[in-house]
C-alpha positions as CSV (number, residue, x, y, z in Angstrom):
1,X,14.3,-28.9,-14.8
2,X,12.9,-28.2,-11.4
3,X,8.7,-27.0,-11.8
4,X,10.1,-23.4,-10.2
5,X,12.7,-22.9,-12.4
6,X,10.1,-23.6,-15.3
7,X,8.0,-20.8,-14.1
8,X,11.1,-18.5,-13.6
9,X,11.8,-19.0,-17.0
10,X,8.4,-18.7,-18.2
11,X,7.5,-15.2,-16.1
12,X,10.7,-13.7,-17.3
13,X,9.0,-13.1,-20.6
14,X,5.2,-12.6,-19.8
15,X,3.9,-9.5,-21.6
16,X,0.5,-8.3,-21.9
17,X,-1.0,-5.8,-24.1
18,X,-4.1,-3.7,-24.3
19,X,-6.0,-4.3,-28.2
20,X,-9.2,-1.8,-27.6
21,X,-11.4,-3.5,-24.8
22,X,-9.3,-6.9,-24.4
23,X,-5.5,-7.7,-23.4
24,X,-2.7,-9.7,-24.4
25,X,-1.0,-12.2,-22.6
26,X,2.3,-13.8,-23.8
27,X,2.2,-17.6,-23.7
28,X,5.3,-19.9,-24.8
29,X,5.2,-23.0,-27.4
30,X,8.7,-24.1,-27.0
31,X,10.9,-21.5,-27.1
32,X,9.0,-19.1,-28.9
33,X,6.7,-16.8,-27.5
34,X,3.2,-15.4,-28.7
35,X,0.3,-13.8,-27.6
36,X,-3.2,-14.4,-26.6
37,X,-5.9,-12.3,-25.8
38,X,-8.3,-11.9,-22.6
39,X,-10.7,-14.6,-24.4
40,X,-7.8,-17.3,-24.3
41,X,-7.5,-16.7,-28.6
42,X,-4.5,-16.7,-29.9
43,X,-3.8,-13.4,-31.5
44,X,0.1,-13.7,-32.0
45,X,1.2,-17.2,-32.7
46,X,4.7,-17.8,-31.1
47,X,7.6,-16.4,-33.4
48,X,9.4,-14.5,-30.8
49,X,12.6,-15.6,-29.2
50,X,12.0,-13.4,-26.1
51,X,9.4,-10.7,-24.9
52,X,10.0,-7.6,-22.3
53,X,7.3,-5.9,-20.3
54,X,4.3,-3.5,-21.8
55,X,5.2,0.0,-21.0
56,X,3.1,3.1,-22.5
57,X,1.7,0.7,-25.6
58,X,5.0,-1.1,-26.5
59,X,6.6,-4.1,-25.9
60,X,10.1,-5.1,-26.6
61,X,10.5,-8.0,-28.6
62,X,13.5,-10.4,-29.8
63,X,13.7,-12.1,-33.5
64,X,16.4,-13.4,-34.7
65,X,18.7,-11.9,-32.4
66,X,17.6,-8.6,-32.5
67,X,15.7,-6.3,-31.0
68,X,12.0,-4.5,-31.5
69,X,8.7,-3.8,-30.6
70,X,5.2,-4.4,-30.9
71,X,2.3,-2.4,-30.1
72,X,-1.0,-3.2,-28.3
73,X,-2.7,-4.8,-31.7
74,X,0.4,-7.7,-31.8
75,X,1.8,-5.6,-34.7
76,X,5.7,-4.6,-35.1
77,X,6.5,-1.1,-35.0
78,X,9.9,-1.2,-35.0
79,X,11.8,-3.6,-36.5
80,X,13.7,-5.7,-34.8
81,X,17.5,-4.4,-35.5
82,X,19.1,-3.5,-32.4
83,X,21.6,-5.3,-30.4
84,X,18.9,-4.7,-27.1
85,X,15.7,-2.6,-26.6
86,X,15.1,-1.4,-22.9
87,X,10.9,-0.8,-22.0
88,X,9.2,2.4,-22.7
89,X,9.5,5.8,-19.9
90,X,8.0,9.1,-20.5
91,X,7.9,8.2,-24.0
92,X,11.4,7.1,-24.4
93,X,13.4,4.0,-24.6
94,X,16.7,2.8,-24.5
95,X,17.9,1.2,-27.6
96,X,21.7,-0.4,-28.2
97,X,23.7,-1.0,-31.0
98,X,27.1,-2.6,-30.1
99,X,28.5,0.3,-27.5
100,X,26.0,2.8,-29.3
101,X,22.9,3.9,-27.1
102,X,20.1,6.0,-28.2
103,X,16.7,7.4,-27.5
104,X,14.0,6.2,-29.7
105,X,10.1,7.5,-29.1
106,X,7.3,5.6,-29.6
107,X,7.2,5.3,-33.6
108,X,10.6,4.2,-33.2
109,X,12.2,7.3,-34.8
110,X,15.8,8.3,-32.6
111,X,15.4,11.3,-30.7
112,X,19.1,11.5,-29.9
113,X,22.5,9.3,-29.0
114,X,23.4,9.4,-25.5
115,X,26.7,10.5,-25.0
116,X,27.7,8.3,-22.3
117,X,26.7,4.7,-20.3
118,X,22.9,4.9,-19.7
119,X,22.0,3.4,-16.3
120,X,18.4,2.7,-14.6
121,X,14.9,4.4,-16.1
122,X,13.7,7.6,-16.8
123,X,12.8,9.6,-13.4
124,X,11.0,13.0,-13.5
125,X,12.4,13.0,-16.9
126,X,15.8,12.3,-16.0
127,X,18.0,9.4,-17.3
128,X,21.0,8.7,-15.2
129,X,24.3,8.3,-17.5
130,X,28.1,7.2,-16.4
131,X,30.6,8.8,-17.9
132,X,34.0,6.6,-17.6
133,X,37.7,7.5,-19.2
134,X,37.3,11.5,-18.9
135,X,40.8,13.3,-18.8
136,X,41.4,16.7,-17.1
137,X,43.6,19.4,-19.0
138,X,46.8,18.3,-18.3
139,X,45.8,14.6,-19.7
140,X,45.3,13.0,-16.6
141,X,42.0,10.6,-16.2
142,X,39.7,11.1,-14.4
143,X,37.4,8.6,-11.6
144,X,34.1,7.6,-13.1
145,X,31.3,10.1,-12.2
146,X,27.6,10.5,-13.1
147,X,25.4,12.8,-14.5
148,X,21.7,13.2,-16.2
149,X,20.2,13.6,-19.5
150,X,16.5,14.4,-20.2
151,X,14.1,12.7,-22.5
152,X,15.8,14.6,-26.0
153,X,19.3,12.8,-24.6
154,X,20.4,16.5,-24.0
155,X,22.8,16.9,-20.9
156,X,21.0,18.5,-18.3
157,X,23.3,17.3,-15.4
158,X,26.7,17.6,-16.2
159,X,28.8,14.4,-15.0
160,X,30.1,15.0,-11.7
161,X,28.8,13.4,-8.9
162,X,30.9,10.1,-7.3
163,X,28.5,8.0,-7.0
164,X,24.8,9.0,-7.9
165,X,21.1,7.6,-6.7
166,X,18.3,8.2,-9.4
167,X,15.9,10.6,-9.0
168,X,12.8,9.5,-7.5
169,X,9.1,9.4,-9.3
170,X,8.0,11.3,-6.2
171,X,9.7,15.0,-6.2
172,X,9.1,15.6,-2.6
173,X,12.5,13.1,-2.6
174,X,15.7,14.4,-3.7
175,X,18.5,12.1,-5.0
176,X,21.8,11.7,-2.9
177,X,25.3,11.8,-4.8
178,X,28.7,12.3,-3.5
179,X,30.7,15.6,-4.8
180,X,34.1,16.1,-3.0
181,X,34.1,15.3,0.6
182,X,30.5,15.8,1.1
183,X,27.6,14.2,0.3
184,X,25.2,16.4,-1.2
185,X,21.1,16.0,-2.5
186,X,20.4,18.1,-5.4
187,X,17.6,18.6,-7.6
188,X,16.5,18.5,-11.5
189,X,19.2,21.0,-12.4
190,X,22.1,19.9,-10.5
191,X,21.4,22.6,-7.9
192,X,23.1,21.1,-4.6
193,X,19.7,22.1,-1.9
194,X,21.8,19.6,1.3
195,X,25.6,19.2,1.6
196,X,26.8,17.3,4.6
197,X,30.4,16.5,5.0
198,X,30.9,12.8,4.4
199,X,32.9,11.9,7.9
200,X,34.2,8.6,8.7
201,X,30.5,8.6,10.8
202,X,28.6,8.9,7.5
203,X,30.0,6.0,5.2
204,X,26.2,5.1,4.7
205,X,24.2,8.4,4.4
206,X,20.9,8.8,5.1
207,X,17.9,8.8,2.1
208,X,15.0,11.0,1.0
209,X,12.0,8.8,3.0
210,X,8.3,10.5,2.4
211,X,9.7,13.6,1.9
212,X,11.9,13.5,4.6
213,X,15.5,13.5,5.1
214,X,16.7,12.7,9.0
215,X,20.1,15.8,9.8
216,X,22.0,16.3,12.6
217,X,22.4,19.6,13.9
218,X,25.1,19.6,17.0
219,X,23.9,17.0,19.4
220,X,20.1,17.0,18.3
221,X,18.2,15.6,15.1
222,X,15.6,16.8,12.7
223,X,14.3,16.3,9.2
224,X,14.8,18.7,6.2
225,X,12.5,18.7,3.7
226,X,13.3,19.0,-0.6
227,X,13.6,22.7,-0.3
228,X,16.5,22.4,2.1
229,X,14.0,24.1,5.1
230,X,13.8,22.5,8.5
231,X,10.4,20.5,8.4
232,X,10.7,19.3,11.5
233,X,13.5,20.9,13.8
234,X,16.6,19.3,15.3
235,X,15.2,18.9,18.9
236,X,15.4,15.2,19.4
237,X,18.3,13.1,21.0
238,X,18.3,10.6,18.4
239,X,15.8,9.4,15.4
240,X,15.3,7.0,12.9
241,X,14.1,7.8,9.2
242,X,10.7,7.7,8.0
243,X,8.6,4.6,6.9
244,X,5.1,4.6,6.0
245,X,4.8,8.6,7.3
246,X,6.2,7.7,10.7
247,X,9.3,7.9,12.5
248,X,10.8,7.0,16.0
249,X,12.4,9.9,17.5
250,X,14.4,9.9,21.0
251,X,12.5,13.0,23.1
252,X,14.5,13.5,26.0
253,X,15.0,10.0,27.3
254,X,11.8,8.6,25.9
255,X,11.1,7.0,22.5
256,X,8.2,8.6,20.8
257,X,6.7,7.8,17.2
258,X,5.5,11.5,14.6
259,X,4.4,11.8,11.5
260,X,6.1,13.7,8.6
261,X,4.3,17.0,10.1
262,X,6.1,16.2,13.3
263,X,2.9,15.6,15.5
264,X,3.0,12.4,18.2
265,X,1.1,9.7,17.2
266,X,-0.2,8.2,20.3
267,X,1.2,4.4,20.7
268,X,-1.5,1.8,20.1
269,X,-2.1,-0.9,23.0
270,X,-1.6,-3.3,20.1
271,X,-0.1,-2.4,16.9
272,X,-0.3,-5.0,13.7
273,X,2.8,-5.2,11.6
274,X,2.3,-4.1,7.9
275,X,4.5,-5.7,6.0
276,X,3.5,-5.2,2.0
277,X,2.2,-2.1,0.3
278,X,-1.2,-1.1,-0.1
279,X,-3.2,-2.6,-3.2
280,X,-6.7,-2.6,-3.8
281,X,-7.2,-1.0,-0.3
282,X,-5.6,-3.7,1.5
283,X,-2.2,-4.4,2.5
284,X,-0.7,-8.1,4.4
285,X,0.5,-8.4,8.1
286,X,1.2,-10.6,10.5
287,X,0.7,-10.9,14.0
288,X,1.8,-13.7,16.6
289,X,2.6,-15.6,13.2
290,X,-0.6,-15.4,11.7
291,X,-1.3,-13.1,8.8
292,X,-4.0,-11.2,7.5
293,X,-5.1,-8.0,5.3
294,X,-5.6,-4.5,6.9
295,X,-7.0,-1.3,5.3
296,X,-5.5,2.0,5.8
297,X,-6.5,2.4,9.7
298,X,-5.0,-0.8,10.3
299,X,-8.4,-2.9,10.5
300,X,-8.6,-6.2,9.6
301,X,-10.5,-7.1,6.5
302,X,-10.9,-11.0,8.0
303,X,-9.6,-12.4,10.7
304,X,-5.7,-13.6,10.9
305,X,-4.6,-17.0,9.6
306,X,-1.8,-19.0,9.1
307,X,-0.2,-19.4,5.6
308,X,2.6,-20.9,3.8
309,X,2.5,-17.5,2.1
310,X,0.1,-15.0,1.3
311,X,0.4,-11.9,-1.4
312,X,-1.3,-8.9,-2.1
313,X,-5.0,-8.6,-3.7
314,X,-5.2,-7.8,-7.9
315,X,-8.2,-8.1,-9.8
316,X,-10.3,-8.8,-6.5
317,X,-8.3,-12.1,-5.4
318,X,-5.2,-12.5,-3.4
319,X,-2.9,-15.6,-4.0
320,X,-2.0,-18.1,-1.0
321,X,0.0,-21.0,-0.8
322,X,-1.7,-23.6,1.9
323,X,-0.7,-27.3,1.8
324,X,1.8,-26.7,-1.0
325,X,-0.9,-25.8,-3.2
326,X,-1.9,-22.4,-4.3
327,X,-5.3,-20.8,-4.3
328,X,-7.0,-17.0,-4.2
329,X,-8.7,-15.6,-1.4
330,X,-11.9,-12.9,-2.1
331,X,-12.0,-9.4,0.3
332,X,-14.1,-11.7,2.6
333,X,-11.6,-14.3,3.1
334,X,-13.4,-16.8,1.6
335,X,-11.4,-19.4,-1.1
336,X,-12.6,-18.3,-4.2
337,X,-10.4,-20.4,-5.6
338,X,-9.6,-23.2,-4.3
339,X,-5.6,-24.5,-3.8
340,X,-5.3,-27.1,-6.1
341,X,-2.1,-26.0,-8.3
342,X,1.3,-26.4,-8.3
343,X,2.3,-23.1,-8.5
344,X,0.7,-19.4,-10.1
345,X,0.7,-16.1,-10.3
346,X,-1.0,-12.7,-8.9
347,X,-3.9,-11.7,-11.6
348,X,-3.6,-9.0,-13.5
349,X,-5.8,-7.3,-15.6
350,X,-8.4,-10.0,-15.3
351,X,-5.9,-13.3,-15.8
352,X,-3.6,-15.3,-13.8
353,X,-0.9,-17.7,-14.9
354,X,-0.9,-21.0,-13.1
355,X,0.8,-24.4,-13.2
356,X,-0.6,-27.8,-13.2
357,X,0.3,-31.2,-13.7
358,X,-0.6,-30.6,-17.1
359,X,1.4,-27.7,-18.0
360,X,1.0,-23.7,-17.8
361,X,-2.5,-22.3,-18.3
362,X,-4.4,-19.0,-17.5
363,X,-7.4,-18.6,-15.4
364,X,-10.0,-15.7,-15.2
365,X,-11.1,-14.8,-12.1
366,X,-14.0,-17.2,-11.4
367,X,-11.1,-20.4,-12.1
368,X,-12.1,-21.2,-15.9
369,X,-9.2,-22.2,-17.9
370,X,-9.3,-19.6,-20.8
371,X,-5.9,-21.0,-22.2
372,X,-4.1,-24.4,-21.6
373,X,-0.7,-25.2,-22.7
374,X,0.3,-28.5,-24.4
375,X,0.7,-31.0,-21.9
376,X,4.2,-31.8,-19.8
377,X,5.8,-34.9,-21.4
């Protein structure tokens, strides 16, 4: 098996866990997978078959082909007996029994069975459901439409909508659905707040975008904000949609850039091109080929270099790939690190999974090997 397979197989079922001061990392021994701490100890010795991400102090785990979780101390609290066991959302999780889902909380007690198909996460408290096979009155079946049920699996949203986007984290964004002809953005009750007609010119509607939703209004364009109120009126010839709080927008024959407030922002003499989201301060992009970090006015950290790749900064340290190696970079630019393996990972929470010719291992942040793997064969 190729090495980048190996590691493919091997990140699908990292976990980490928080036990009081220290974490827990999953680490494999075959096909089983335990758990060691920040220290490189082994807390869990391998006994699961697979391993799902922490969320909200619980971690899905698989034993003999079912489903359960663990907490942060390595201990089961529920036992494994479902068929599958989504991650924990606003204190709820998905759990499955054949066709049977349900709502379990964190002690693993079921808060209620969801009465139709669960899709997607939890969202302002909102779990989108698809409800297939529904007949009207006179018999007839009906297409498959969407609705939502909150965290006691109670139907808050009625299935209606054909089709249906989740609702965001961020409430200044509404969802977009389609109900009859039109396609319509509606909030946590079902209240419809935008309704456009659909129109052979809208086969690809327009999304929420920092708060923003880009409407035509006759010949011009504007943006509408959750509420349904202009934000910024339909006076422009044409405009795009909001990215990072700005948008192009077509003022009389010229191309301008606002904000969400609908101010111009004057046009730099030479703009870098962000191209990753913000973390730890810093975000990548690239100029002329080269790439760098910038901080939120767009200033360099250290000057721009070339890469085979580059990621963003966790714990302090941002991976790089130079020479087909891979090392980490400090916020100065200097290699903290240097590139000498064969593959790894971003850190997090103080550790980073790498790959060497002798097999997986984890490193802390100043390059000591706190766990090793047995060696490749």
């Amino acid at each position: 098996m190729k090495i980048a397979a190996i590691l493919t197989l091997f990140t699908s079922s990292l976990a980490w866990a928080q036990t009081g001061n220290d974490w827990l990392f999953a680490i494999r021994d075959g096909r089983k997978i335990g758990f060691i701490n920040r220290a490189g100890a082994i807390v869990v010795p391998p006994r699961f078959e697979a391993a799902g991400e922490p969320h909200e102090g619980r971690i899905s785990i698989y034993e003999n082909g079912h489903a359960g979780y663990i907490d942060f101390a390595g201990k089961i609290v529920v036992e494994p007996k479902y068929d599958s066991a989504g991650d924990f959302r606003d204190s709820r999780a998905i759990v499955r029994v054949g066709t049977k889902a349900s709502l379990i909380d964190p002690s693993g007690a079921v808060v209620g069975e969801i009465p139709y198909r669960p899709l997607g996460d939890f969202h302002q408290g909102l779990l989108r459901v698809q409800a297939s096979g529904l007949v009207d009155s006179s018999g007839k079946k009906l297409p498959t439409v969407y609705g939502f049920v909150d965290r006691q699996a109670k139907m808050v949203i009625p299935p209606q909508f054909l089709p249906a986007g989740e609702f965001y984290d961020d409430p200044a964004n509404l969802p977009l659905g389609g109900l009859g002809p039109d396609w319509v953005y509606f909030d946590r009750t079902g209240k419809v707040i935008i309704r456009i007609s659909k129109g052979p010119h809208l086969e690809n509607p327009d999304l929420f975008s920092n708060g923003r939703l880009r409407v035509k209004d006759g010949f011009t364009w504007g943006y509408k904000d959750a509420s349904g109120a202009w934000a910024i009126p339909a006076k422009y010839n044409d405009a795009e949609n909001f990215k990072d709080g700005l948008a192009r927008v077509q003022e009389g024959d010229k191309w301008i850039v606002i904000d969400v407030r609908g101010k111009t922002v004057p046009p730099d003499k030479k703009r870098i091109h962000v191209i990753g989201p913000y973390s730890e301060g810093l975000a990548l992009a690239i100029d002329n080929g080269l790439t760098g970090w910038v901080d939120a006015e767009e200033h360099l950290a250290f000057p721009l270099r070339k890469y085979q790749k580059a990621f963003r900064f966790s714990s302090g340290l941002a991976r790089f790939q130079m020479d087909d190696l891979y090392g980490y970079l400090d916020k100065s630019g200097k290699i903290a690190i240097p590139n000498k393996f064969e593959d790894a990972g971003d850190f997090d929470h103080g550790l980073a999974r790498i790959l060497t010719r002798d097999g997986f291992a984890y490193i802390d942040t100043a390059g000591k090997v706190v766990w090793q793997s047995a060696k490749r064969q």
